[in-house]
C-alpha positions as CSV (number, residue, x, y, z in Angstrom):
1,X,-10.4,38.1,53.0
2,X,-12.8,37.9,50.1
3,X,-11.9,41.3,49.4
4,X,-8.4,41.0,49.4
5,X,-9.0,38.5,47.0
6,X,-11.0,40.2,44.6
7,X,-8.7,43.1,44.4
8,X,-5.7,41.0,43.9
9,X,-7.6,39.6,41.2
10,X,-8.7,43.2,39.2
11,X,-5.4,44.0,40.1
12,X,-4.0,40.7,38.0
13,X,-6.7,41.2,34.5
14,X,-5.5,44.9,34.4
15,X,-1.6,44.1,34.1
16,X,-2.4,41.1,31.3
17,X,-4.3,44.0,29.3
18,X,-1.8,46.4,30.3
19,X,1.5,44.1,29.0
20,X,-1.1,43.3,25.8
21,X,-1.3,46.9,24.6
22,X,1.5,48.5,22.6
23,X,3.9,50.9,23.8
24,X,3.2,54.4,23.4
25,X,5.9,57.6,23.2
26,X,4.4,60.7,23.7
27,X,6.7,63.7,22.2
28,X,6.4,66.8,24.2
29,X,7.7,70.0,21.5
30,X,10.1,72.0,23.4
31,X,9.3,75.3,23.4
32,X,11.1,78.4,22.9
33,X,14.8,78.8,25.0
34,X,16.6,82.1,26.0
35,X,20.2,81.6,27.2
36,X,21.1,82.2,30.6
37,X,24.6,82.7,33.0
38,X,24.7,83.7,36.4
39,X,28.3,85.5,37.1
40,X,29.4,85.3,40.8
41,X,31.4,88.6,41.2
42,X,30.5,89.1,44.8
43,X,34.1,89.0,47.0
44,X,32.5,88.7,50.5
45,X,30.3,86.2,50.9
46,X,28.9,82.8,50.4
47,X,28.0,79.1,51.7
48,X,30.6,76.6,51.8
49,X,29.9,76.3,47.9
50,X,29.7,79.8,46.6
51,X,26.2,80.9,45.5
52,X,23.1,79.0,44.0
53,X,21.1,80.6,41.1
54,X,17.9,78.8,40.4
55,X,14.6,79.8,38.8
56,X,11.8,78.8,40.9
57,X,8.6,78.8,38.6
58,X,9.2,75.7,36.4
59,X,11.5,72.9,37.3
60,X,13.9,73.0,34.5
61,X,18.2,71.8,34.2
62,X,18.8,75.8,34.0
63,X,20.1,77.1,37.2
64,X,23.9,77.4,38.2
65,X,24.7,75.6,41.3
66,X,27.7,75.4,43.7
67,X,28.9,78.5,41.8
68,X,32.0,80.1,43.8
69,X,33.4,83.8,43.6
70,X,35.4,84.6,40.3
71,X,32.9,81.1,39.2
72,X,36.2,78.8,39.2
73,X,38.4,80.1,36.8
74,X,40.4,77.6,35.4
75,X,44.0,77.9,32.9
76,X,43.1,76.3,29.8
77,X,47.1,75.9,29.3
78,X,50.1,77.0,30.5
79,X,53.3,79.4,29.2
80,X,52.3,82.0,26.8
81,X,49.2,80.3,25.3
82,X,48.0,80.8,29.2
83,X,44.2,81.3,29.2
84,X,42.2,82.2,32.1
85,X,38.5,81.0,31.6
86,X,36.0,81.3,34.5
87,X,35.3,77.4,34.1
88,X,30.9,77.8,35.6
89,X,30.3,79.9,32.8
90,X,28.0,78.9,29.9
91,X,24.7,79.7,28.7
92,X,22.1,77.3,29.6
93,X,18.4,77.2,28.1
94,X,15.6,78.4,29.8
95,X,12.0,78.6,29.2
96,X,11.2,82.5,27.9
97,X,8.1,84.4,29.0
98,X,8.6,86.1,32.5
99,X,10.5,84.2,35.0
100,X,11.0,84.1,38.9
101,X,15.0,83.7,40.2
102,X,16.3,83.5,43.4
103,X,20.4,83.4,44.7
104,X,20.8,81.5,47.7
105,X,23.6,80.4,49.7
106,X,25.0,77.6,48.5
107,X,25.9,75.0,51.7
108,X,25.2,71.5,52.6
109,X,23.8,72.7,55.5
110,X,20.4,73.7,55.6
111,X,20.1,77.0,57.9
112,X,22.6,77.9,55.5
113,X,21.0,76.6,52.3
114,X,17.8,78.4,52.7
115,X,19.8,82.1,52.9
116,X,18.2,84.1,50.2
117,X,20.8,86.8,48.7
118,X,18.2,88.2,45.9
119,X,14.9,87.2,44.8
120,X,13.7,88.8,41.6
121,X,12.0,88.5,38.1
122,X,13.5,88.9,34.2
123,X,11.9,88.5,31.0
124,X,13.6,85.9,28.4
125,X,13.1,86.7,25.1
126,X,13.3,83.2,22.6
127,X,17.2,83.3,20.7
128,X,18.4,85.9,23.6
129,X,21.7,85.1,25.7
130,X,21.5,86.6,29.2
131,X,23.7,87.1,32.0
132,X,22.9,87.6,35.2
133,X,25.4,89.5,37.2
134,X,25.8,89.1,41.1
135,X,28.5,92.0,42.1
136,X,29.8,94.6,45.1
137,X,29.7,93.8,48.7
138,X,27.4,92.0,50.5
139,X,28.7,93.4,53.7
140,X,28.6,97.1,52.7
141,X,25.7,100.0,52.5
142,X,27.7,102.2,50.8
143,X,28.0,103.0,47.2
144,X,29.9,99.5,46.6
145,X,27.0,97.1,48.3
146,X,25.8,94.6,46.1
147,X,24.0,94.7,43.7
148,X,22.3,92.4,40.5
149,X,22.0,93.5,37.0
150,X,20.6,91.4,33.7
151,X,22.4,91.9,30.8
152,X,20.9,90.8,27.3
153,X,24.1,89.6,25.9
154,X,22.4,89.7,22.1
155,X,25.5,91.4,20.7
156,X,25.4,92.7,17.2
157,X,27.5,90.6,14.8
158,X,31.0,92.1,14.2
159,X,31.1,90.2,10.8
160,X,34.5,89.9,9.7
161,X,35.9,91.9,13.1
162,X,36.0,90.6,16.7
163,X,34.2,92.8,19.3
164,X,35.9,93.0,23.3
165,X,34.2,94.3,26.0
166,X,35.2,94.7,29.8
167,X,33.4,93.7,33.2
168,X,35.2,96.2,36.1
169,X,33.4,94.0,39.2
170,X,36.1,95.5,41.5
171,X,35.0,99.1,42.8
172,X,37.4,101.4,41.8
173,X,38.0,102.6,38.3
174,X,41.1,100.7,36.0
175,X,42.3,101.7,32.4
176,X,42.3,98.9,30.3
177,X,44.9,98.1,26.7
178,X,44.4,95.6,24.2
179,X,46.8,94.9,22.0
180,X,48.1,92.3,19.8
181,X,50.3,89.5,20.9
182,X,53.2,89.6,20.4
183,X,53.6,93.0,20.7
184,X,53.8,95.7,23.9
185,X,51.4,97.6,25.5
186,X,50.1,100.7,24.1
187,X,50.3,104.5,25.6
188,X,46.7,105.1,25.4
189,X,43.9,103.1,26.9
190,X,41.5,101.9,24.7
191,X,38.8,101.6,27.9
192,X,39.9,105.1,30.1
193,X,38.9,105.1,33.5
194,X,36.5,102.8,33.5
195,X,34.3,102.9,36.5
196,X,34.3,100.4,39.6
197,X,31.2,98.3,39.0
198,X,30.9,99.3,35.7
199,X,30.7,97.7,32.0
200,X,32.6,99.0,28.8
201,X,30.8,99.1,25.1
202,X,32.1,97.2,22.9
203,X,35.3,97.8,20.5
204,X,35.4,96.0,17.5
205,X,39.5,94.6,16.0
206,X,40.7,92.5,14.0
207,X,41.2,88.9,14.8
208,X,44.5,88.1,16.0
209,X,45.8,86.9,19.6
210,X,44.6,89.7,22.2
211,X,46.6,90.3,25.3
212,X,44.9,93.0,28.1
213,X,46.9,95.2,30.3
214,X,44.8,96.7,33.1
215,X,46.2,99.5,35.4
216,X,44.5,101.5,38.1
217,X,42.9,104.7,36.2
218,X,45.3,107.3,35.7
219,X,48.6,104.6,34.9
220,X,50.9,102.6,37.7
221,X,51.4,98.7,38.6
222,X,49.5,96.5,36.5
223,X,46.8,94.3,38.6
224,X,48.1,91.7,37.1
225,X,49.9,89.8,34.6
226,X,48.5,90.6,31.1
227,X,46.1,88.5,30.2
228,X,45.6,86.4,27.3
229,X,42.0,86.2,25.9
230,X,40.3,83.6,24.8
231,X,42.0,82.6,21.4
232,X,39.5,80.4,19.6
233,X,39.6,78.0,16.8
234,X,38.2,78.3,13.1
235,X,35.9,75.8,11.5
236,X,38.3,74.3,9.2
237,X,41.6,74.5,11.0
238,X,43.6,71.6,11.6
239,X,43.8,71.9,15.1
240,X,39.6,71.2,14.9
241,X,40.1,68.0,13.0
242,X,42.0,66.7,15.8
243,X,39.7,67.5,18.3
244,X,37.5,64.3,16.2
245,X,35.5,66.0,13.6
246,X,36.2,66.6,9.6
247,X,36.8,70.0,8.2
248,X,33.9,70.9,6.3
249,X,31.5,68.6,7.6
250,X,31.0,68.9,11.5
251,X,33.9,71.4,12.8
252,X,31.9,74.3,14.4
253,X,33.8,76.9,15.1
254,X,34.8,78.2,18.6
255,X,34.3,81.4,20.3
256,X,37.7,83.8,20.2
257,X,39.9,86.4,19.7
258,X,40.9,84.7,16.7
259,X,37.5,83.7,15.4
260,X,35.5,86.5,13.0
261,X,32.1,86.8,14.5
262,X,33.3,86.2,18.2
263,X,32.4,88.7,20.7
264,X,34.5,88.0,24.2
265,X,34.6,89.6,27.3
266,X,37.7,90.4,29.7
267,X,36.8,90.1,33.3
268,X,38.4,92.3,36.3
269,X,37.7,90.5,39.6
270,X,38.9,92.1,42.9
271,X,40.7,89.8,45.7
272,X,38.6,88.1,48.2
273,X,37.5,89.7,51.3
274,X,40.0,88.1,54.0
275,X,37.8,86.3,56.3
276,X,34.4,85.4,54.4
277,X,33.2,82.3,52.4
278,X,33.8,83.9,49.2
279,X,37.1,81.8,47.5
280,X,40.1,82.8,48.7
281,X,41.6,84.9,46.4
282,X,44.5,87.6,47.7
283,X,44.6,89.8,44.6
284,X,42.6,91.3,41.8
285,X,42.7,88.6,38.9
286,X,41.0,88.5,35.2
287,X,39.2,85.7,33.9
288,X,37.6,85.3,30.1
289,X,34.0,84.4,28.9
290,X,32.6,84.7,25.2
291,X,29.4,86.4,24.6
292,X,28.4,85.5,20.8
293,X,29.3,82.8,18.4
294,X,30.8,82.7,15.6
295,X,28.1,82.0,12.5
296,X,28.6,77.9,12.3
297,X,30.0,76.6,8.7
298,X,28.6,73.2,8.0
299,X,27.0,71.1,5.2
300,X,23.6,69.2,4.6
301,X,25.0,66.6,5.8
302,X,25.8,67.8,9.3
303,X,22.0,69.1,9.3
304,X,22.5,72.8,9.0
């Protein structure tokens, strides 16, 4: 009893000096961040919630959870200004140095949780966007089975152009037009035969609305409906001061086929495998991401 006593009563005089000393903030400097995207391209499989990216060396908010096939693309409006924008992708920032990834299953149960798809390594250089690419069949040996690539999405700036690129994640090859809308599709391809599994180089245009026609290589039925890219919006439009910020002070510009500086990517998805976990999806479909910035416009007194 004594004891108990005695304890209780250090216990007591180190709170009273504890509540007497000043409180203390300790700042830890954040280090150097790398951007990184994981891309769910895989048509065949999944948990309940698509696919799980996480890094597991450092506990850090940069993984992509819950991220299903096509990662959710989303219309961004409706009519002609119809954009399709895969709505799980964005660059998050992650610690640089060499890191240690895995892609798991991504299901509330956990037999099913636990399922690990790849387990791998990348290097993150500091101001470097990444993607990392999950694509091909999961159910297949042959030439089409799945596969990851890391893509350092550092694209060279296309100053007063816009530069496009295309992502074929379906497995056979497609021919792919860009062309200004309004306007109609072109004779010649600007991306021939492009390659199931495959990514274009870059082409560099002028800004303007871009529409995307993709046909199976050689010409026939489109996939799908052309495509409107992601349009963008300048720094000092008047569309960005409604959005709650004042022209010339605090309106960063955003990504876009519109936007001088932008680099964006077009997307070629196939259709879901009829009967996995991988979201339904009965035909090929396209879906938009940007890949560099636009340089930001802003004063001193925004702090740039």
């Amino acid at each position: 009893m004594r004891r108990f006593i005695l304890l209780s009563t250090l216990c007591l005089a180190a709170g009273v000096v504890s509540a007497c000393k000043p409180e203390e903030e300790i700042a830890s400097p954040a280090g150097p961040k790398a951007g990184v995207r994981f891309i769910n391209a895989v048509p065949d499989t999944g948990g309940a919630n698509g696919l799980d990216f996480r890094f597991v060396d450092y506990v850090e908010n940069s993984g992509a959870y819950t991220v299903p096939f096509r990662n959710l693309p989303a219309a961004t409006d409706t009519g002609v200004n119809r954009v399709i924008a895969s709505a799980l992708i964005q660059f998050k920032p992650a610690k640089v140095g060499a890191r240690h990834f895995r892609i798991f299953l991504s299901d509330t149960l956990q037999s099913i949780s636990t399922v690990v798809l790849k387990d791998s390594t990348l290097n993150l250089e500091a101001g470097h966007n990444y993607s990392v690419l999950l694509w091909g069949n999961a159910r297949s040996a042959a030439a089409d089975k799945m596969r990851l690539n890391v893509i350092d999405e550092t694209v060279a700036d296309p100053a007063a152009s816009v530069a496009l690129r295309v992502i074929n994640t379906t497995t056979s090859p497609v021919d792919v037009r860009q062309y200004v809308d309004p306007g109609t599709v072109p004779q010649n391809a600007n991306w021939a035969n492009l390659a199931g599994l495959s990514i274009s180089s870059y082409q560099q245009v002028a800004p303007s609305r871009i529409r995307f026609n993709v046909q199976p290589a050689g010409g026939g039925t489109a996939l799908f409906s052309d495509a409107l890219a992601l349009i963008g919006q300048g720094p000092g439009t008047a569309s960005s001061a409604s959005n709650g910020c004042t022209v010339g002070v605090d309106c960063i510009a955003t990504p876009g086929t519109t936007v001088a500086g932008s680099a964006v990517t077009l997307i070629v998805f196939p259709a879901s495998v009829a009967g996995s976990r991988a979201a339904s999806f009965t035909a090929p479909g396209s879906s938009f991401l940007w890949d560099r910035r636009p340089p930001a416009t802003c004063t001193v007194a925004f702090g740039c």
